[in-house]
C-alpha positions as CSV (number, residue, x, y, z in Angstrom):
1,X,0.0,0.0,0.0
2,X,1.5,3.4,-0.9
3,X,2.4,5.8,1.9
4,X,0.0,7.8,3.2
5,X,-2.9,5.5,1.7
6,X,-5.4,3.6,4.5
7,X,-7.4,0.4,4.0
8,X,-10.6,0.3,6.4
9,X,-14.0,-1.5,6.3
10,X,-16.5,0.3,4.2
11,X,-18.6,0.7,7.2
12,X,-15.8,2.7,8.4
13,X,-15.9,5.3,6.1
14,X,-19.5,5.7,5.0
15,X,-22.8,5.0,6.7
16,X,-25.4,2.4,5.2
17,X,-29.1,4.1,5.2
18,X,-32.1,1.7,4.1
19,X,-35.0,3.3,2.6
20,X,-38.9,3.2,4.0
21,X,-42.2,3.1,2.8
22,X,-44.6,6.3,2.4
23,X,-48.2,6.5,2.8
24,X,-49.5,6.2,-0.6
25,X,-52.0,8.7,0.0
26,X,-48.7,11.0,0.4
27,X,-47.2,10.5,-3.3
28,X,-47.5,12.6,-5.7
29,X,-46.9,13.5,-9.5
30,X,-44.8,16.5,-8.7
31,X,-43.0,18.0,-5.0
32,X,-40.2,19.2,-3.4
33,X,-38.9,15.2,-2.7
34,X,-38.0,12.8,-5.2
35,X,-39.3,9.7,-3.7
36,X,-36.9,7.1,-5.6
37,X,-37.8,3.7,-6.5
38,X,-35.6,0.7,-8.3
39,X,-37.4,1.4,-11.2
40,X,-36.6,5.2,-11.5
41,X,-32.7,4.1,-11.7
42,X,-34.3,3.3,-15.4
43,X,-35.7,6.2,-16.1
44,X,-33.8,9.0,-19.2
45,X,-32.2,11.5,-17.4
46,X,-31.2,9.0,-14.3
47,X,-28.1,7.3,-16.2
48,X,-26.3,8.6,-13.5
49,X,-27.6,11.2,-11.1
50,X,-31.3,10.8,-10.0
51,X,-33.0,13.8,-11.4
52,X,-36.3,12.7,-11.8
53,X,-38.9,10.5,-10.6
54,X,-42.1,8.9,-11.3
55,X,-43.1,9.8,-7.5
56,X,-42.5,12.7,-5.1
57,X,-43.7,13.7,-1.9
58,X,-43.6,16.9,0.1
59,X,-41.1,18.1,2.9
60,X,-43.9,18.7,5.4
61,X,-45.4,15.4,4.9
62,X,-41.9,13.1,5.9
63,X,-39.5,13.1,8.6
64,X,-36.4,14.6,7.6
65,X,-34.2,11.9,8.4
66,X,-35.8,10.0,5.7
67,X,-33.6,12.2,3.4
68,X,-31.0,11.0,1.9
69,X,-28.1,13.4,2.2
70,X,-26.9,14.8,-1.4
71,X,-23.9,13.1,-2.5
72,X,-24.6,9.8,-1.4
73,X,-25.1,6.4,-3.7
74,X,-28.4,4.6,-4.0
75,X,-28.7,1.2,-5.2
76,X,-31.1,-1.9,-5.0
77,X,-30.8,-4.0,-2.5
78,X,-33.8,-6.5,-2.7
79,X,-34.8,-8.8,-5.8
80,X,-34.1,-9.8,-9.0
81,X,-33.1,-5.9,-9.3
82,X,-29.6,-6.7,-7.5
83,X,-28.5,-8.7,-10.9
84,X,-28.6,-5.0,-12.8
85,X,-25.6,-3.6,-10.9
86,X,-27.0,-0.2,-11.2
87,X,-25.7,2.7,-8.9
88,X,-27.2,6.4,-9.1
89,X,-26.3,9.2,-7.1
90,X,-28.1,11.6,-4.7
91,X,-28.1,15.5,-6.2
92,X,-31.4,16.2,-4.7
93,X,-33.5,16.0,-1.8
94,X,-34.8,12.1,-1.9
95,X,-35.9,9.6,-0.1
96,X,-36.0,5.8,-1.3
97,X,-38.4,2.7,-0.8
98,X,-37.7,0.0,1.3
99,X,-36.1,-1.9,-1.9
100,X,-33.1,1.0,-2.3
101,X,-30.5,1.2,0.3
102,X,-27.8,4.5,0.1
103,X,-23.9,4.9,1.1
104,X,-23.4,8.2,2.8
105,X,-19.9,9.2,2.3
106,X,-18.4,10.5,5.7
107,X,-16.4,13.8,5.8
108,X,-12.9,11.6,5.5
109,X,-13.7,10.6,1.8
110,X,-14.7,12.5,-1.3
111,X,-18.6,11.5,-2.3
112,X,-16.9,11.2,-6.2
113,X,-13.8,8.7,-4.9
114,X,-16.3,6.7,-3.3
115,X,-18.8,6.5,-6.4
116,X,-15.4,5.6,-8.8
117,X,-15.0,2.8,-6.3
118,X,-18.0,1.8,-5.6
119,X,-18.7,1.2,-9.5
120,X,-16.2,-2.0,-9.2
121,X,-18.3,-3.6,-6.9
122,X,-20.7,-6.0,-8.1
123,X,-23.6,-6.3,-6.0
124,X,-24.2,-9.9,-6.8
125,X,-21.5,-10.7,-4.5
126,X,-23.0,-9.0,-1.6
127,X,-26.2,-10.9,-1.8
128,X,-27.0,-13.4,0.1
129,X,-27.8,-15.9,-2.4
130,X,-31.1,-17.2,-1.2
131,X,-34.8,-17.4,-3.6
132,X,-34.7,-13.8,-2.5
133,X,-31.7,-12.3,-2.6
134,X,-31.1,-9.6,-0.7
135,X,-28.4,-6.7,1.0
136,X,-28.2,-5.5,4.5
137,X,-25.8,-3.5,6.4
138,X,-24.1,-7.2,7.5
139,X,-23.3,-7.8,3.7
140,X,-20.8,-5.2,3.8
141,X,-18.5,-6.5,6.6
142,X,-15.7,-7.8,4.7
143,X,-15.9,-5.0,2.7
144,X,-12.3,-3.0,2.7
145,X,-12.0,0.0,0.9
146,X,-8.3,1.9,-0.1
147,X,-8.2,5.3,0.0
148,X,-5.6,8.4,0.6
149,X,-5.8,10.0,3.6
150,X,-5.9,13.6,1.7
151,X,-9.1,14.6,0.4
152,X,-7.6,16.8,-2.5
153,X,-5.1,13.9,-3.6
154,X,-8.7,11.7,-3.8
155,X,-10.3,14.7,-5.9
156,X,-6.6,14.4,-8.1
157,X,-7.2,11.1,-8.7
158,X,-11.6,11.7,-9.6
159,X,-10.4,14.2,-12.0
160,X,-7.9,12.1,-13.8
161,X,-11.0,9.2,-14.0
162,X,-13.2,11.5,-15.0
163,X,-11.1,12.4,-18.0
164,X,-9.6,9.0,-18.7
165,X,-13.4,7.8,-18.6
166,X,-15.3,10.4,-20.6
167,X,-12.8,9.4,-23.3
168,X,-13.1,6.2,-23.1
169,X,-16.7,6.5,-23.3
170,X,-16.6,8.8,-26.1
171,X,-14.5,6.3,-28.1
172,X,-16.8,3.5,-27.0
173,X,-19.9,5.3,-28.5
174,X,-18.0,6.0,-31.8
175,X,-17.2,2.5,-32.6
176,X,-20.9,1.7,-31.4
177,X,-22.4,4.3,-34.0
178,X,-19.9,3.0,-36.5
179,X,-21.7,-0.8,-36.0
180,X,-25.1,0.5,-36.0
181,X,-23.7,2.0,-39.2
182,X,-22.8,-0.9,-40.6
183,X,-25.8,-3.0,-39.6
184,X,-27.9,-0.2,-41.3
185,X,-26.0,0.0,-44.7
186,X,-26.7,-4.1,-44.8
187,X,-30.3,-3.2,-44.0
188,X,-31.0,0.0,-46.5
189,X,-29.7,-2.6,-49.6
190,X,-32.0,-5.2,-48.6
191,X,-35.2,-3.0,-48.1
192,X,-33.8,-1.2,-51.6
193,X,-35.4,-4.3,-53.6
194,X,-38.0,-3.4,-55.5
195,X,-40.3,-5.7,-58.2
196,X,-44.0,-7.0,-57.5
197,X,-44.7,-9.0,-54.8
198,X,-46.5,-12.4,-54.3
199,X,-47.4,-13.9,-51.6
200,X,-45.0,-16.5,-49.8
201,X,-47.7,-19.3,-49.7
202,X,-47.4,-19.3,-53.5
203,X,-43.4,-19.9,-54.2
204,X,-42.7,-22.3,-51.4
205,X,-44.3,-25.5,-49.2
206,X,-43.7,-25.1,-45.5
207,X,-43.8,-28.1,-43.1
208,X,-42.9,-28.2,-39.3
209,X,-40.8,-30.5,-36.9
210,X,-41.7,-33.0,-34.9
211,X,-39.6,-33.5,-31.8
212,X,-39.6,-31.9,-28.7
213,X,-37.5,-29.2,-27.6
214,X,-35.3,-31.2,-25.1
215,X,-35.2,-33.9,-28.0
216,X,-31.1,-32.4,-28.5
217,X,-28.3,-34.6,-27.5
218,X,-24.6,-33.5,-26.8
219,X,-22.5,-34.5,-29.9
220,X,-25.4,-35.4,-31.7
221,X,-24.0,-36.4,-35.7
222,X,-26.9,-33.5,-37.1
223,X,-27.9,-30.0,-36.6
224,X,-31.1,-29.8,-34.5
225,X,-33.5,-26.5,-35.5
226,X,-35.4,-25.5,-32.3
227,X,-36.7,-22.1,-32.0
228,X,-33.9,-20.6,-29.9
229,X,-30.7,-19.0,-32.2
230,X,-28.5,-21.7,-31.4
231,X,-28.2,-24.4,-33.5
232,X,-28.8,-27.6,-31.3
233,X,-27.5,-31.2,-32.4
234,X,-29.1,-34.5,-32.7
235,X,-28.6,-38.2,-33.3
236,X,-31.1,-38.9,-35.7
237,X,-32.4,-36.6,-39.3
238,X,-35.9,-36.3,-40.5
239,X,-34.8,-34.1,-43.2
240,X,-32.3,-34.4,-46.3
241,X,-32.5,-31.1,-48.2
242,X,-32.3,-27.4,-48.6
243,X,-34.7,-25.4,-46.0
244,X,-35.2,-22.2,-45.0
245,X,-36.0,-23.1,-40.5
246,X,-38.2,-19.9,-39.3
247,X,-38.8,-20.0,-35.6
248,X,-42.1,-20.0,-34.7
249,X,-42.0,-18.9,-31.3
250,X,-40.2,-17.0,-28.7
251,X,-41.1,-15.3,-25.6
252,X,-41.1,-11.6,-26.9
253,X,-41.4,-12.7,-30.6
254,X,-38.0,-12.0,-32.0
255,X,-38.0,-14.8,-34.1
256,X,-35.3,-15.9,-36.1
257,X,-34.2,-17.6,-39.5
258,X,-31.4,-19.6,-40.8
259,X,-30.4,-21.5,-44.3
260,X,-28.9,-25.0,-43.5
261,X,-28.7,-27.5,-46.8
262,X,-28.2,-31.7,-46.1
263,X,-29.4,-33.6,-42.7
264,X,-30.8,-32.2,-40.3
265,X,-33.9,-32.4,-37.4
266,X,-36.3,-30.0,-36.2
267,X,-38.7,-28.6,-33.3
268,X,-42.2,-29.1,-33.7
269,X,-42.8,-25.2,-33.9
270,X,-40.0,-24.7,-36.1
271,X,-40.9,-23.9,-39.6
272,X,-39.4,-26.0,-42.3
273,X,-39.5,-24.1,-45.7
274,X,-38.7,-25.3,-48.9
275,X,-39.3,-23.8,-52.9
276,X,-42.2,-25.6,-54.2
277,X,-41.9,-27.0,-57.9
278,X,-42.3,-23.8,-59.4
279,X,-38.6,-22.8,-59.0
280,X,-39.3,-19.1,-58.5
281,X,-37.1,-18.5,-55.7
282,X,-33.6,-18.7,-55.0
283,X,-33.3,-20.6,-51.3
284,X,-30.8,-17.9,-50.7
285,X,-33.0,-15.1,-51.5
286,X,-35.9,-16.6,-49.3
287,X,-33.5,-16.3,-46.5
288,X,-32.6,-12.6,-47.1
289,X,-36.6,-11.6,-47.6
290,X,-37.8,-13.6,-44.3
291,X,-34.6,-12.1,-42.7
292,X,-36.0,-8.6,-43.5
293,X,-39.2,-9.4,-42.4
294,X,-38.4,-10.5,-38.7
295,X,-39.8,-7.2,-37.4
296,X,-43.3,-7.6,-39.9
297,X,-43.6,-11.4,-38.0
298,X,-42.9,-10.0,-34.6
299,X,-45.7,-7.2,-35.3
300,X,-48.3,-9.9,-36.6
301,X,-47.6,-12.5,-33.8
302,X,-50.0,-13.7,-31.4
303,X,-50.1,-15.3,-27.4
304,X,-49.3,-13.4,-24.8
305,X,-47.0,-15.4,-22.5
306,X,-44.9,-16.5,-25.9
307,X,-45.4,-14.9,-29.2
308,X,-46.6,-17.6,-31.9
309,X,-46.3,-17.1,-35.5
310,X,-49.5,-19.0,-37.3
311,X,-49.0,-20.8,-40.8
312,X,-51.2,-18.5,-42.4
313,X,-49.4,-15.8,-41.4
314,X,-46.4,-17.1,-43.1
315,X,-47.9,-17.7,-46.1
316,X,-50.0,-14.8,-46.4
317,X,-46.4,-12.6,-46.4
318,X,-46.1,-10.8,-48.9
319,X,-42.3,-10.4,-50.5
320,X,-40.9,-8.8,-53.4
321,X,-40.0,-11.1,-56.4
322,X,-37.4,-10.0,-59.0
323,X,-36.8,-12.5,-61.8
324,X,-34.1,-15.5,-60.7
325,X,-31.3,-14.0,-62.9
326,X,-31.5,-10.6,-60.4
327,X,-31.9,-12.5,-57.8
328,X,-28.7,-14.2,-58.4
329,X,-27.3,-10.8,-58.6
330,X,-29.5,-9.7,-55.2
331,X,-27.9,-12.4,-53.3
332,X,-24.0,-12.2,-54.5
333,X,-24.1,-8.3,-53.3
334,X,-26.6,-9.3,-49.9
335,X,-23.3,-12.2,-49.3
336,X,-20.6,-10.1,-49.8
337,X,-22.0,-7.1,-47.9
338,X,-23.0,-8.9,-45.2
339,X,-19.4,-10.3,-44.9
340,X,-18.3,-7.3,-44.7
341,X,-20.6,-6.0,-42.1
342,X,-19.8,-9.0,-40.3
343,X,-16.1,-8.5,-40.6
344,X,-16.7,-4.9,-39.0
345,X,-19.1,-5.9,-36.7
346,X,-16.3,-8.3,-34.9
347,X,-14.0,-5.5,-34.6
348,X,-16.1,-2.7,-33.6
349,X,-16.9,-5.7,-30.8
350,X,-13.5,-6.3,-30.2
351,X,-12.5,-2.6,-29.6
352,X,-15.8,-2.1,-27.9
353,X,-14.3,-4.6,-25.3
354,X,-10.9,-3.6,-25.3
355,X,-12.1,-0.2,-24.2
356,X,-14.3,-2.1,-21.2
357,X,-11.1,-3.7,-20.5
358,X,-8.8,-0.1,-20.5
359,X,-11.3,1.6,-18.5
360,X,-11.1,-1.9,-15.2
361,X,-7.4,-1.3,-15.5
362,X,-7.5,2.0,-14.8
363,X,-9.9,1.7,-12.0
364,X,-7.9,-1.1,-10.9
365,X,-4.7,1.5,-10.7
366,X,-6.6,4.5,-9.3
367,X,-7.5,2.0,-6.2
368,X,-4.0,0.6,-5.8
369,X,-2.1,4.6,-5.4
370,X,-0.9,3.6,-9.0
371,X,-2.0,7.1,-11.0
């Protein structure tokens, strides 16, 4: 540890203040308290300070202990909400429900050091694991955190995060808007086709599996089509062909399509579809028009648990049909285009990551007396 640096519990250097519950009857749309709730970590404007809320309350109406002092960190503490990591801090007078707990920096560390640090910590770890999980003041006892002992060599060390990190995040968002770019050049060309359209049923027979969706073995000898994006693997084939295999359900109906030619099996509410005799369609070109028209499929299906896509619906989809000689020409520039957007994609990914990784290791050195 460098000189003049201390390690102490947590507890030591910040108190832990759990939220409470308000009288309904005492919330309002708009007031001089923010009365924060898990869900307002969520809401625009709360990325990273709570600004807003969906609830408020007035300073008469609430002990004003229940306030949480400005500077300090909310986060949840009860629930499935713990998994989300999120951290917000206090710029206003708030209180928080019984599901939000708040570190309250004490006068020996600088509220900005402490929100830098506290961002390492996942708060998975501090749960206590049961159906339930949940945080309490206990959770935090092996808790150490490292710190100078000068309060403008902590405020050095926030500004030279704060700098470090806005850049990374700026260079973060650029190679983000450069994939979306990408993705969207790939999607202009392949909304840019234009001849008349006929409807699906008309240029193709469609069939469905038969197995059940646990029917997947490990190290199966063929590919098993279920309705999830990965390709699954079986032991025994139903099917020895071309297909195009649409998924016909999901849970929030983003369905999904792939193009697999030879042996293969397949989920009873996978959609296997092949060109009927007619020959008007290029199996490649199918894929590329059911690939544009996820979003029309997701609009279109019904059930409310899962999302279900109907045979009729499938056939009833209307796609653009050029003669086979342009599609042939279609489906060379879709392939090649797509391989380059794939090829950028991976290393937009890759830098997106590497900048996730630069931005640990210098929160890594901050912590350690290393900047």
């Amino acid at each position: 540890m460098k000189q003049d640096w201390e390690i102490k519990k947590l507890g030591e250097v910040c108190e832990f203040k759990n939220g409470t519950t308000i009288d309904s009857r005492l919330e309002k749309s708009a007031g001089e308290v923010i009365y924060a709730k898990v869900g307002d970590m969520n809401l625009e404007g709360n990325e990273d300070y709570i600004t807003i809320s969906s609830r408020y309350v007035d300073l008469k109406s609430i002990n004003q202990n229940q306030i949480i002092p400005s500077g300090s960190i909310i986060f949840p503490k009860r629930g499935g909400a713990i998994a989300t990591n999120k951290k917000r801090r206090i710029i206003k007078p708030t209180i928080v429900d019984l599901n939000t707990m708040a570190l309250v920096p004490s006068k020996i560390i600088d509220k900005d050091y402490l929100f830098f640090w506290f961002k390492q910590i996942d708060l998975s770890d501090l749960s206590n694991g049961t159906s339930i999980p949940q945080i309490n003041n206990y959770s935090f006892d092996d808790v150490h955190i490292s710190y100078p002992k000068s309060i403008p060599e902590q405020q050095r060390i926030v500004s030279i995060l704060d700098q470090a990190i806005a850049a990374i995040h700026k260079a973060k968002a650029n190679a983000e808007q450069n994939l979306k770019n990408a993705k969207e050049l790939f999607e202009s060309y392949l909304n840019s086709i234009k001849a008349d359209k006929v409807e699906l049923g008309s240029l193709v027979d469609i069939k469905t599996g038969k197995l059940n969706s646990n029917a997947a073995v490990e190290n199966g000898d063929y590919p098993f089509f279920t309705c999830s994006r990965e390709v699954f693997a079986i032991d025994k084939y139903a099917f020895d062909l071309e297909a195009i295999l649409l998924a016909g359900n999901n849970a929030s109906g983003d369905f999904n399509v792939k193009h697999y030619k030879g042996k293969f099996n397949a989920y009873q509410r996978t959609y296997v579809i092949t060109v009927n005799e007619k020959q008007k369609i290029l199996y490649r070109y199918l894929y590329f028009q059911l690939l544009k028209s996820l979003k029309e499929f997701k609009e279109m299906s019904v059930g409310a648990n899962t999302r279900f896509l109907k045979l009729g619906m499938i056939q009833g989809l209307k796609i653009a049909l050029p003669t086979v000689e342009e599609q042939q020409t279609i489906v060379r520039q879709l392939d090649a285009l797509r391989a380059e957007t794939q090829k950028l994609e991976t290393i937009y990914l890759q830098k997106i990551n590497n900048l996730e990784e630069l931005k640990k290791s210098i929160l890594d050195k901050a912590f350690k007396g290393e900047l």
